[in-house]
Residue frames relative to the residue before (quaternion, step in Angstrom):
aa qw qx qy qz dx dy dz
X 1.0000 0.0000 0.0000 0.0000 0.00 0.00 0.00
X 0.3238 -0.6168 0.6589 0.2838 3.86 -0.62 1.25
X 0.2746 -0.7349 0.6160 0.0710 2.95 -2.05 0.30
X 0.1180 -0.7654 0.4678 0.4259 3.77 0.90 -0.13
X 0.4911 -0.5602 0.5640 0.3563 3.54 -1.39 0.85
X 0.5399 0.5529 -0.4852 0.4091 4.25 0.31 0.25
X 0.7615 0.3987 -0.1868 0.4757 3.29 0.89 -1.13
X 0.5814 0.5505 -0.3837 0.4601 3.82 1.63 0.05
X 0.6172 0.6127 -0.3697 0.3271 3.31 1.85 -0.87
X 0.5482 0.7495 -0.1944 0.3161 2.97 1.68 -1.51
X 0.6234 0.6056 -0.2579 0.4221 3.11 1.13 -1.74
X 0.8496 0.2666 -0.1467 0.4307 3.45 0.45 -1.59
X 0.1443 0.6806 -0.4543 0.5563 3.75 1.56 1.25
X 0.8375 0.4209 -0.1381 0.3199 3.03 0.40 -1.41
X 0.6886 0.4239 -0.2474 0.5338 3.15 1.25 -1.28
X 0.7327 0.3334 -0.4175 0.4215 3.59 0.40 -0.30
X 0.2213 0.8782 -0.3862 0.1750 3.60 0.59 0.77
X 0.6699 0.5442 -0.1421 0.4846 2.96 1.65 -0.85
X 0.6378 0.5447 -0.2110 0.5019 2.97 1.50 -0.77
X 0.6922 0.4082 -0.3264 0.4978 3.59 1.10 -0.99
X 0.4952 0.6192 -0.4792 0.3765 3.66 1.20 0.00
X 0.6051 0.6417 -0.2610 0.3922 3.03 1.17 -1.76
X 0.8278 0.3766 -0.1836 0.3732 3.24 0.67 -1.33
X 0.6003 0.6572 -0.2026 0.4083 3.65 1.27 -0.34
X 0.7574 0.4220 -0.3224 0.3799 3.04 2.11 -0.15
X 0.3406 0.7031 -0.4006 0.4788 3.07 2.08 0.89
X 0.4644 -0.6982 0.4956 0.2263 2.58 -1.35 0.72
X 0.5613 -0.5593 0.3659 0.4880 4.04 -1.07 0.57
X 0.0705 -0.6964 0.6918 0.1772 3.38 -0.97 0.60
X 0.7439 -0.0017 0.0035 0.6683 4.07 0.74 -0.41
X 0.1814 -0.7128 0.6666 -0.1209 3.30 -2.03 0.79
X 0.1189 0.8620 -0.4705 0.1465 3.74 -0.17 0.86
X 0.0168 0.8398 -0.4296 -0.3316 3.29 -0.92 -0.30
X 0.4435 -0.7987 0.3600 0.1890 3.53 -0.59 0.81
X 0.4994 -0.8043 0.2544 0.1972 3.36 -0.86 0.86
X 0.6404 -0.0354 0.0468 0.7658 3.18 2.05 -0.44
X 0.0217 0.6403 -0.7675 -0.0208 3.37 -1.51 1.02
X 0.3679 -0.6580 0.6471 0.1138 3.03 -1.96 1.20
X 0.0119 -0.6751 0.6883 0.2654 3.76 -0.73 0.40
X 0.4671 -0.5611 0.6611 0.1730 3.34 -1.54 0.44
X 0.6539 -0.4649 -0.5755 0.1586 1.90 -0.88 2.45
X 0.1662 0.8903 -0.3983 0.1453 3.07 1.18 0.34
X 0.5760 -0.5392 0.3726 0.4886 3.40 0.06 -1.46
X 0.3181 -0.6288 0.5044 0.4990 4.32 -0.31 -1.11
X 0.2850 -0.6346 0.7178 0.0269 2.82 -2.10 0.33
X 0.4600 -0.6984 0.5477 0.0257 3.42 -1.06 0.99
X 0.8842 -0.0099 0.0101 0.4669 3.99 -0.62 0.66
X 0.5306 0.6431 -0.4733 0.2844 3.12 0.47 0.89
X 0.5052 -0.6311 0.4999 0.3108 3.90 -1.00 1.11
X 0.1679 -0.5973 0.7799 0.0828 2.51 -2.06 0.64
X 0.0577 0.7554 -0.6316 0.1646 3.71 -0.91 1.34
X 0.3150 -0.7086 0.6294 -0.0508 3.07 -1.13 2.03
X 0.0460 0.6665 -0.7433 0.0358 3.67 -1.07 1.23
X 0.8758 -0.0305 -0.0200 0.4814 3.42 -0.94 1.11
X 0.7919 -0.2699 0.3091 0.4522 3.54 -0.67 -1.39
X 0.6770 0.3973 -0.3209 0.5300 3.25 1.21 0.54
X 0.1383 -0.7671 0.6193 0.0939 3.92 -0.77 0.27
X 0.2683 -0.6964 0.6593 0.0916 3.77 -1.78 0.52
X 0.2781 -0.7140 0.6367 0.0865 3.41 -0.70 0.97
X 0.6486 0.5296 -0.4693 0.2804 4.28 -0.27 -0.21
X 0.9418 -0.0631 0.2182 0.2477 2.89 -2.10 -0.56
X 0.7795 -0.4819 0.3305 0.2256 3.64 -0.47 0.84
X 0.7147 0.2290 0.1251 0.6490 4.08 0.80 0.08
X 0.4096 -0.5881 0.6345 0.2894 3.55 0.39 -1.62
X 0.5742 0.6843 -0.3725 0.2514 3.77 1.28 -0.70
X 0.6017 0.4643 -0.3628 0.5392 3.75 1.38 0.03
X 0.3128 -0.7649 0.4832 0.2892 3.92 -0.13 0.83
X 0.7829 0.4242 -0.2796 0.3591 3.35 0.89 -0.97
X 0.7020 0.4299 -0.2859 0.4905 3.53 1.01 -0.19
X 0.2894 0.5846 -0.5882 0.4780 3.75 0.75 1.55
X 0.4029 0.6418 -0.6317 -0.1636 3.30 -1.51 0.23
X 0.5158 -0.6694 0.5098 0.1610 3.33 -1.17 1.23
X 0.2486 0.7692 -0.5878 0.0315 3.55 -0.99 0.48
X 0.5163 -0.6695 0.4775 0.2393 3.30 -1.39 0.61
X 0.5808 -0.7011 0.2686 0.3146 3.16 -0.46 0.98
X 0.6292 0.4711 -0.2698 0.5563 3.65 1.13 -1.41
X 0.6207 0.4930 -0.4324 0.4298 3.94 0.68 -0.23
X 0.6380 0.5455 -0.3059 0.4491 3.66 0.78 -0.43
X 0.2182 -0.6254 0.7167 0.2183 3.65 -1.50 0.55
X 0.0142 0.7256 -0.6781 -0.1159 4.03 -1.15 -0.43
X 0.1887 0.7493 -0.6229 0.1219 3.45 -0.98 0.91
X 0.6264 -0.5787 0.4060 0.3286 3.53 -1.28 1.38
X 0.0510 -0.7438 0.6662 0.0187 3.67 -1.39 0.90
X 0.0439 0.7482 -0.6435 -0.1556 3.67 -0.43 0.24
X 0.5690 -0.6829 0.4488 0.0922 3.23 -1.37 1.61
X 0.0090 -0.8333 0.4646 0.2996 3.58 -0.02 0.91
X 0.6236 -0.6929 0.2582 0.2539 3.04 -1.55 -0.16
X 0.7101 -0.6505 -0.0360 0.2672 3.69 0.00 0.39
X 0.4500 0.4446 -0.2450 0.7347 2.33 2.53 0.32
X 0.9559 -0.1309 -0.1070 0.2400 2.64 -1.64 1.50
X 0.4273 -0.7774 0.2141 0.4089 3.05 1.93 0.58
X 0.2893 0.7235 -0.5855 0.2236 3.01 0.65 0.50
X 0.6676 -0.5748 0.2751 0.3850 3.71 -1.85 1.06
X 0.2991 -0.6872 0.5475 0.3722 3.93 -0.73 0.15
X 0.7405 -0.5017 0.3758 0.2422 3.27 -1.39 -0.09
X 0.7246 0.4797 -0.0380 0.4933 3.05 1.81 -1.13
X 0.0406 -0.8405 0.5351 0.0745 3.42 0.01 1.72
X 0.4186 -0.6252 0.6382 0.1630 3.60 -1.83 1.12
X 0.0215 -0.6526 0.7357 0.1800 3.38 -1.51 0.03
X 0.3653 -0.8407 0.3771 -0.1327 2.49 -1.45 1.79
X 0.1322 -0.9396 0.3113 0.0521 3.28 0.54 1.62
X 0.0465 -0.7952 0.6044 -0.0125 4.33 -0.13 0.97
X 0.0081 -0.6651 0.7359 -0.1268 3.74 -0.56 1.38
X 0.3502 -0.4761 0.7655 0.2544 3.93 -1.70 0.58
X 0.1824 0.5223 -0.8172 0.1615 3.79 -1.62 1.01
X 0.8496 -0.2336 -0.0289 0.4719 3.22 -1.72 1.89
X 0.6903 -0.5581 0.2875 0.3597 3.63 0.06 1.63
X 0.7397 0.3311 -0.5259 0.2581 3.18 0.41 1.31
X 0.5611 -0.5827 0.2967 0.5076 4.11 -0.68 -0.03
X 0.0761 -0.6744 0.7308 0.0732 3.48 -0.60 0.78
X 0.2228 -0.7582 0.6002 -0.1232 3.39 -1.43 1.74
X 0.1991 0.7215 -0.6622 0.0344 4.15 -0.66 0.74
X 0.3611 -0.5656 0.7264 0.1488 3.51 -1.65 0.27
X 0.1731 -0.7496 0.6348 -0.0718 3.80 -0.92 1.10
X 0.3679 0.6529 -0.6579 0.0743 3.88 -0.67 0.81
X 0.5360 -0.5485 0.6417 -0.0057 2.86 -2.18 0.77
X 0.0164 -0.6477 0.6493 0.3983 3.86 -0.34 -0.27
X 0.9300 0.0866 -0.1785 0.3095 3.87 0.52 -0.11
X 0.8716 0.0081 -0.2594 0.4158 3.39 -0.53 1.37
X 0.0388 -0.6914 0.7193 -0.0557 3.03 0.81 1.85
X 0.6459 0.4755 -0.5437 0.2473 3.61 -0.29 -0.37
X 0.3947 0.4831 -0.5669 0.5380 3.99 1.27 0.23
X 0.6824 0.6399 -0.2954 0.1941 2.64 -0.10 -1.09
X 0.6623 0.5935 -0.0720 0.4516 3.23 1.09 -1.53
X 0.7367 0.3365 -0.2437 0.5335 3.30 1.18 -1.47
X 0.4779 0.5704 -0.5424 0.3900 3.75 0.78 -0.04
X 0.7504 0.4766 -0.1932 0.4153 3.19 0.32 -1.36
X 0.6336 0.4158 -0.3707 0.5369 3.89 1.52 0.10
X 0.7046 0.5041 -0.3209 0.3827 3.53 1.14 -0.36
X 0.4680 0.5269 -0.4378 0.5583 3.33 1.72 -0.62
X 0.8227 -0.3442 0.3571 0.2777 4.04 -0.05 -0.40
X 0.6439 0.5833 -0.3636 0.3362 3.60 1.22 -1.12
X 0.3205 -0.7697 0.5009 0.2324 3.48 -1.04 0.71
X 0.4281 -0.7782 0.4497 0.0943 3.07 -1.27 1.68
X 0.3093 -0.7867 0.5328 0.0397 3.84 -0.54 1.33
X 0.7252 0.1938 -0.1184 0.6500 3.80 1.18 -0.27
X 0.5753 -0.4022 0.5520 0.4500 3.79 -1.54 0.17
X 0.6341 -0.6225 0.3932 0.2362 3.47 -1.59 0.10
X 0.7741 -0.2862 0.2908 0.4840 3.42 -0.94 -0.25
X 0.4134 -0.6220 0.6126 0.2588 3.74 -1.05 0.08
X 0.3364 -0.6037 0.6162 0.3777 4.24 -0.26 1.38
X 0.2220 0.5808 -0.7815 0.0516 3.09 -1.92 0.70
X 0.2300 -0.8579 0.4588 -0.0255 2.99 -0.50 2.07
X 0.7104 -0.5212 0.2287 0.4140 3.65 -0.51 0.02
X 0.3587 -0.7867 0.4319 0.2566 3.33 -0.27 0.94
């Protein structure tokens, strides 16, 4: 039996409902926008926010107006640790460190990669004050040139 992939997005709209209630009745504690997220193993995306309410945060789409590109998580469910992306020659280290968020959702690992060219290290402490435990030291400050 085909399914249409619209009607799978929809579905899983639904099920995380409670949670985006849960989280909508916080209030903004921080608001950003991010220059590239990796999902694991998915693929990346380009320009999408990251907004902390209380102990929980939302990685997606600008607003919220794309259903399928939200994901809600609770903050104390999450790990984050510094990655620096290498580069594509000769592996050598790149310049551009990720932070690397790994939450369990419906018993499996759901995996993204967050950078900033400036102040992932906000970034970083939001995402330690909201609750997420931190598996590596933080970003390196790299203010605006």
């Amino acid at each position: 039996m085909w399914i249409p992939y619209a009607a799978l997005d929809v579905r899983e709209w639904y099920r995380r409902a409670p949670l985006r209630r849960e989280w909508k009745a916080r209030a903004v504690t921080f608001r950003t926008e991010l220059d590239w997220v990796r999902y694991w193993p998915d693929g990346e995306m380009d320009r999408l926010e990251l907004i902390v309410r209380g102990d929980m945060f939302r990685v997606g789409a600008p607003f919220g107006m794309i259903p399928g590109l939200n994901d809600y998580f609770r903050a104390h469910q999450t790990t984050i640790e510094v990655s620096r992306g290498p580069l594509r020659i000769y592996g050598i280290d790149g310049r551009r460190e990720w932070i690397v968020v790994r939450s369990i959702r419906d018993d499996r690992e759901v995996q993204l990669s967050l950078t900033k060219r400036f102040f992932l290290d906000e970034v970083w402490n939001a995402l330690v004050a909201a609750g997420a435990v931190t598996r590596s030291d933080g970003p390196t400050r790299r203010d605006r040139l």
